[in-house]
TORGU-249976 format. One line per field, with one value per residue (C-alpha): x, y, z negated. Coordinates in Angstrom, 2 decimals, padded with zeros to 5 digits, always signed. Each point is the difference from the previous one (the first is absolute). Layout:
xx	X_...
yy	Y_...
zz	Z_...
This chain:
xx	+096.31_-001.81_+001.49_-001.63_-000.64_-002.01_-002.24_-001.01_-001.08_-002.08_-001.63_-000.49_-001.59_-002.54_-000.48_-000.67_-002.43_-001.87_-000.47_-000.58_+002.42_+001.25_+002.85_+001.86_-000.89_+001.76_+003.41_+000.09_-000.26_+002.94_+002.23_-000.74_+000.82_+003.36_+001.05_-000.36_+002.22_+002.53_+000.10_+000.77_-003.70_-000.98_-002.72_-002.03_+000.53_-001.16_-003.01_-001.30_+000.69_-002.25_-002.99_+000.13_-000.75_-002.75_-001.27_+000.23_-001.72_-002.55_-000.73_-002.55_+001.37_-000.14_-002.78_+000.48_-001.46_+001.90_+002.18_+003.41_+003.15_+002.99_+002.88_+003.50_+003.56_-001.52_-001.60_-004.07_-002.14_-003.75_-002.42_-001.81_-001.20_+001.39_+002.45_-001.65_+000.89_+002.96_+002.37_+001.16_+001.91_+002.38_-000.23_+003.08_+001.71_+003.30_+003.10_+001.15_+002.84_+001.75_+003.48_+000.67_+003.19_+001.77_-000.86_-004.08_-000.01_+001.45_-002.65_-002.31_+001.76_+000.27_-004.12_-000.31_+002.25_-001.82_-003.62_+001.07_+001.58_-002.56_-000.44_+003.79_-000.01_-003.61_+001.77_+002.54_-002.40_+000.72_-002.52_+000.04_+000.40_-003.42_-000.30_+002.16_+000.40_+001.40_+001.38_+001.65_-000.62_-002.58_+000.48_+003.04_-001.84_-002.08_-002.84_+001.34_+002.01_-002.89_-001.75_+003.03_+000.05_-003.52_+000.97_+003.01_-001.99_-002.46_-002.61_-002.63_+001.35_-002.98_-000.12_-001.69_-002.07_+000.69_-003.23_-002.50_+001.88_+000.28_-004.22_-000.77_-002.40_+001.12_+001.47_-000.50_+003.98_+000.64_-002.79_+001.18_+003.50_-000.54_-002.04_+002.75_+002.27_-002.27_-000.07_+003.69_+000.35_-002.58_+001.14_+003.71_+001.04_+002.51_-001.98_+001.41_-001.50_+001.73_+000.59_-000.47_+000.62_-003.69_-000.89_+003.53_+000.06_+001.82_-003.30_+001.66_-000.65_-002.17_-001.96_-001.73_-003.69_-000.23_-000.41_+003.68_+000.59_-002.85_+001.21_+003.78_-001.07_-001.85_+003.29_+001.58_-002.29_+000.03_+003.38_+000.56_-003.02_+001.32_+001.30_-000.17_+002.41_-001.06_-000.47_+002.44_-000.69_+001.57_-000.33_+002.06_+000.35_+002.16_-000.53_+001.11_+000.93_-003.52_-000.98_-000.52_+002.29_-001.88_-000.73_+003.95_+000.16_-002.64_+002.01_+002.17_+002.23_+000.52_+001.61_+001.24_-000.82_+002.34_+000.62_+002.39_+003.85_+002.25_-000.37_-003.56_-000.52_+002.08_-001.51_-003.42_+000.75_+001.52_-002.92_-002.35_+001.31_+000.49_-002.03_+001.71_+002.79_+002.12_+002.62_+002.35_+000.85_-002.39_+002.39_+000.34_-004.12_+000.52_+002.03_-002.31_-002.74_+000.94_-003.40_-001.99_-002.61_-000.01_-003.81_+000.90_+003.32_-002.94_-002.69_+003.23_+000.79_-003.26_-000.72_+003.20_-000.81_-003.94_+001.57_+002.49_-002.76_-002.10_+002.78_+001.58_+003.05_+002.52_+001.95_+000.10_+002.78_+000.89_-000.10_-003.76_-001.40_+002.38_-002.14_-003.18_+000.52_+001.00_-002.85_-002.33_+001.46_-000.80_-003.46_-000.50_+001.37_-001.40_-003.80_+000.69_+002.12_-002.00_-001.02_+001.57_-002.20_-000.67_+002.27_-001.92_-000.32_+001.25
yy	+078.87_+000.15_+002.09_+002.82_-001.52_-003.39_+002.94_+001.39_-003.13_-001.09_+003.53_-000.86_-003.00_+001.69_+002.62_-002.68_-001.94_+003.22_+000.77_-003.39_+000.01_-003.94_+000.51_+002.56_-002.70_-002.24_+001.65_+001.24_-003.15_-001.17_+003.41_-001.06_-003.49_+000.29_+002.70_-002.60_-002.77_+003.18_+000.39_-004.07_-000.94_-002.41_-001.52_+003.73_+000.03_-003.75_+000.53_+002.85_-001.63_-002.74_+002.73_+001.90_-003.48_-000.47_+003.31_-000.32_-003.60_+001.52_+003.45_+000.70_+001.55_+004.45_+001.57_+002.41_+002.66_+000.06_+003.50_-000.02_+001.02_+002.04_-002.66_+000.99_-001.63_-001.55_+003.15_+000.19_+002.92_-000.59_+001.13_+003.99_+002.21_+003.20_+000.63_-001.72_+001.58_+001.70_-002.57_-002.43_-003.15_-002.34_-003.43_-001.40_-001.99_+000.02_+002.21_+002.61_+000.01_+002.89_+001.47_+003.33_+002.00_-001.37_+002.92_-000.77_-003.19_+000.67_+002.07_-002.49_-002.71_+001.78_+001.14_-004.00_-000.80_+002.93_-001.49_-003.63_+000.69_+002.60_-001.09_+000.06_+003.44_+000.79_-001.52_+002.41_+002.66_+000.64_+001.10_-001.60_+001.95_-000.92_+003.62_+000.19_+001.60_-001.42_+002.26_+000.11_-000.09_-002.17_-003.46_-000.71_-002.40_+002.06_-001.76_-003.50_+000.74_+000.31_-003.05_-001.65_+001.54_-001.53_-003.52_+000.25_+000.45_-002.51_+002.97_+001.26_+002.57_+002.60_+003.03_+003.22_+000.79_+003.90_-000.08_-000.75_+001.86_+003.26_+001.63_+003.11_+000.15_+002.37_-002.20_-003.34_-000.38_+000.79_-002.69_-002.45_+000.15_-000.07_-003.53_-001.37_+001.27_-001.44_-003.51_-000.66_+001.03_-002.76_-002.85_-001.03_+001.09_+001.72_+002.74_+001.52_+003.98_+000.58_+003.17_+001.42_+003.89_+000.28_+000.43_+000.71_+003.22_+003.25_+002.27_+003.27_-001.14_+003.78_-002.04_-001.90_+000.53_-001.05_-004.16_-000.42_+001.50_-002.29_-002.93_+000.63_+000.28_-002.81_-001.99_+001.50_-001.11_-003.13_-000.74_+001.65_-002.62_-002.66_-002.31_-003.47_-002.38_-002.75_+001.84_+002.49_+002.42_+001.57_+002.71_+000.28_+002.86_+001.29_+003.87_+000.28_+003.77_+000.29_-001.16_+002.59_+000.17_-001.24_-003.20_-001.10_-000.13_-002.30_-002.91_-002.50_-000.80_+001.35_-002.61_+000.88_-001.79_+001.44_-000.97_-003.41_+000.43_-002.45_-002.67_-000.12_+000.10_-002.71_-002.14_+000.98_-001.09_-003.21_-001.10_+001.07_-001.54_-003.13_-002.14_+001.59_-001.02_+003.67_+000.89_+002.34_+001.92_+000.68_+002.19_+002.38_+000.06_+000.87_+002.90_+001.38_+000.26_+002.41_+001.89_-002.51_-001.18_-003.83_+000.38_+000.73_-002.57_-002.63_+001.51_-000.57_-003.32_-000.92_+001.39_-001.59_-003.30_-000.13_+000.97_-002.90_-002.45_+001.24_-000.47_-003.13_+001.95_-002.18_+002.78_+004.06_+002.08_+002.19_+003.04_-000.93_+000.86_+003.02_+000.79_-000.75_+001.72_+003.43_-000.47_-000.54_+003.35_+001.99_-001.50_+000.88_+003.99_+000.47_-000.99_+002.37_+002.76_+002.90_+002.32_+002.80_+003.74_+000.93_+002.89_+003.10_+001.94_+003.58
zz	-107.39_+003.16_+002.71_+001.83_+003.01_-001.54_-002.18_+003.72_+001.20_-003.58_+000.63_+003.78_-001.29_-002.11_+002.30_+002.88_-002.31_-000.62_+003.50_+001.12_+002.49_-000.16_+002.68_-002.66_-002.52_+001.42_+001.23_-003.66_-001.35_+002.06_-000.78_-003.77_+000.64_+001.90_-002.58_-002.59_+002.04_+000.22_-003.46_-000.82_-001.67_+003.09_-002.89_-000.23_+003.57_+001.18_-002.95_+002.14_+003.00_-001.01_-001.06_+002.94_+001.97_-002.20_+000.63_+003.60_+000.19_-002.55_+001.39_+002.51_+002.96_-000.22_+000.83_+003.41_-001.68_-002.40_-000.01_+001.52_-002.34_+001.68_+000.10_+000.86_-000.68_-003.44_-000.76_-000.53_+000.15_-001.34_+002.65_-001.00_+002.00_-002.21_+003.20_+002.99_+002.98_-001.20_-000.59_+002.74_-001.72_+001.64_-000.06_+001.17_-002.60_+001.61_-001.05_+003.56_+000.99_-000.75_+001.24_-002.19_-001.18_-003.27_-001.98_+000.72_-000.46_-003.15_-001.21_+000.81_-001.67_-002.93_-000.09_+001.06_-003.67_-002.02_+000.52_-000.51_-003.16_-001.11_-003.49_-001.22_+001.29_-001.54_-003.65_+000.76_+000.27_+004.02_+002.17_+003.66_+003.45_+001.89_+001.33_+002.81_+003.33_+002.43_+003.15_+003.46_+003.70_+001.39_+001.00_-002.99_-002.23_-002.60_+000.81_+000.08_-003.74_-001.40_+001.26_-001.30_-002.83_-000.49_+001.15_-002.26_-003.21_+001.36_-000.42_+002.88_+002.53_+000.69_+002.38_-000.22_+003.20_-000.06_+003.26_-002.62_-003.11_+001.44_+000.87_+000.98_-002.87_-003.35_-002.69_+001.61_+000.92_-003.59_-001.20_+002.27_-000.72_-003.70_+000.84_+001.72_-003.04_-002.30_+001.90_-000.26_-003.36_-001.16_+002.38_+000.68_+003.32_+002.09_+001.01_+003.33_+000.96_+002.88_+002.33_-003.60_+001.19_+001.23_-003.38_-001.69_+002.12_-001.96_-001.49_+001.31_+004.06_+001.06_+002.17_-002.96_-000.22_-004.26_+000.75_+000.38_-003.42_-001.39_+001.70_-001.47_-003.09_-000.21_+000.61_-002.28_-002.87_+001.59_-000.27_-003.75_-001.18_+002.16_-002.94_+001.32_-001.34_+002.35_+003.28_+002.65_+001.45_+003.32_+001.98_+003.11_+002.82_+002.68_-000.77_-003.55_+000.72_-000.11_-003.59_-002.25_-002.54_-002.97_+001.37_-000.16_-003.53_-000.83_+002.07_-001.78_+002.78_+003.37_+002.29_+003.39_+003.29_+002.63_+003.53_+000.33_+000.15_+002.58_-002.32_-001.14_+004.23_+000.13_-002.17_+000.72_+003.75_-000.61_-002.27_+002.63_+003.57_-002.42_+002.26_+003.58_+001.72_+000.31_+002.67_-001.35_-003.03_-002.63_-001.91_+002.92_+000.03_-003.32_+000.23_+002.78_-002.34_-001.94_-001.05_+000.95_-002.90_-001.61_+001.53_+003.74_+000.01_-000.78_+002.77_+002.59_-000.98_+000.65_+002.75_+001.68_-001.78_+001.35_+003.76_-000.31_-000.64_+002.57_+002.67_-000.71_-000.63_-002.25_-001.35_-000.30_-000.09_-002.89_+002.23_+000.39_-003.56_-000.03_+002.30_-001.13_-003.15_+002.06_+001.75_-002.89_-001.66_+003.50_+000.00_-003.70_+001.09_+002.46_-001.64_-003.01_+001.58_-000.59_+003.77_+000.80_-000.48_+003.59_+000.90_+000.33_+003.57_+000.12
């Protein structure tokens, strides 16, 4: 029986022969043929070896004009119009790095296991989780799980652009949302709506002028009709106080990004300064850190690492990204620390 992943790449195939796009063709072709030397029939596999050549020899070369498809980690996307604008895909085809807590990179593990095996649990009459929310502070990964998630399953990682989803015009957030909705449910994608609370917001807010309400409740219907089987979906947000209630129920999972502990610093760290030569201990660094974000750990490595280069220096102390990460953090404060009401004169 064929597995799940060779079906994706024969329906890449077709899709890429339908939209002409020869490149997809191609790495298709190869996915198809290197599952086939996997699965011991090197005949089937050396047989379409030998008519691919003879395609290639035989074809004339693509035509420019011919439309792009959306290709990411073996995933394709057929190109449309139906969302232009609104959806912002990615296109790198390799896996992040990620550093999380156990318990979260358990959960995605397990949503990882549920799709790849969808059709045992489908015979056993099992729906999937491809609603889920994903939550915590910024900078802890929620963005870069879902990409993974999407290179994992070999499927196309998209974003929502919430700039061009959200209009000042009655009914057009609602219309545009239910596109994007619409989209993912008839493609295969990880579909990624993040800093979901701008339209997740609770209906009872008393400074909500009506569109709010509208907006809310076109989410809702969304996400009760969302039924793919092929495609997830994700919202993530740092304000979940803020969702109204009725939203939380229509998720199948709600996985937890917090900030790093000690040892996800640690490791984090390590992986990082890789490439420098460091003075000191990276375990005290470590313990330092504590509230620092996965995000601004990276921004201080860096930022040593590019000053090292641009000195000559041949090493860097520990004590140097501790404290380019605390200085990072008071950057970040001090930009989004909100003024002080000028005191009033008696």
């Amino acid at each position: 029986m064929p597995t799940s992943n060779l079906i994706d790449n024969i329906r890449g195939l077709i899709v890429s022969h339908r939209s002409r796009d020869e490149a997809a063709f191609e790495r298709n072709a190869e996915a198809i043929i290197r599952s086939l030397n996997v699965q011991n029939s090197p005949s089937e596999a050396k047989s379409l070896r030998d008519a691919l050549r003879e395609r290639k020899s035989a074809s004339p070369k693509p035509s420019l004009a011919a439309p792009p498809a959306v290709f990411y980690g073996g995933g394709i996307l057929p190109p449309s119009n139906h969302a232009a604008g609104l959806i912002s895909f990615g296109h790198s085809k390799e896996e992040p790095q990620l550093v999380l807590q156990q318990r979260t990179q358990q959960s995605l593990d397990e949503i990882v296991r549920e799709h790849e095996a969808q059709r045992k649990l489908a015979e056993a009459g099992l729906p999937l989780r491809n609603r889920l929310l994903f939550w915590g502070p910024p900078g802890c990964g929620k963005t870069a799980a879902a990409r993974m998630l999407a290179s994992r399953l070999g499927i196309p990682f998209g974003v929502v652009r919430l700039g061009s989803l959200i209009t000042s015009f009655v009914g057009e957030t609602g219309s545009n949302l239910q596109r994007v909705l619409d989209f993912a449910e008839s493609s295969r994608m990880v579909l990624l709506l993040d800093e979901a609370d701008a339209i997740a917001k609770t209906r009872e807010d008393e400074n909500d002028v009506g569109e709010l309400r509208r907006v809310v409740n076109s989410l809702l219907q969304g996400l009760d009709s969302f039924a793919s089987k092929d495609s997830i979906l994700i919202l993530a947000s740092n304000h979940t106080r803020l969702f109204d209630e009725a939203v939380w129920r229509r998720f199948d999972d709600v996985i937890h990004f917090p900030m790093p502990q000690k040892s996800e610093r640690l490791i984090l760290l390590k992986h990082l300064a890789s490439g420098l030569k460091i003075t000191g201990s990276m375990d005290a660094v470590a313990s330092k850190l504590a509230g620092v974000s996965f995000a601004d750990i990276e921004k201080a490595v860096y930022s040593v690492a590019r000053r090292a280069v641009l000195t000559g220096a041949r090493a860097v102390s520990a004590k140097d990204l501790e404290l380019a990460a605390v200085d990072w953090r008071a950057k970040v404060n001090a930009a989004t620390a909100r003024p002080k009401p000028p005191s009033r004169k008696r």
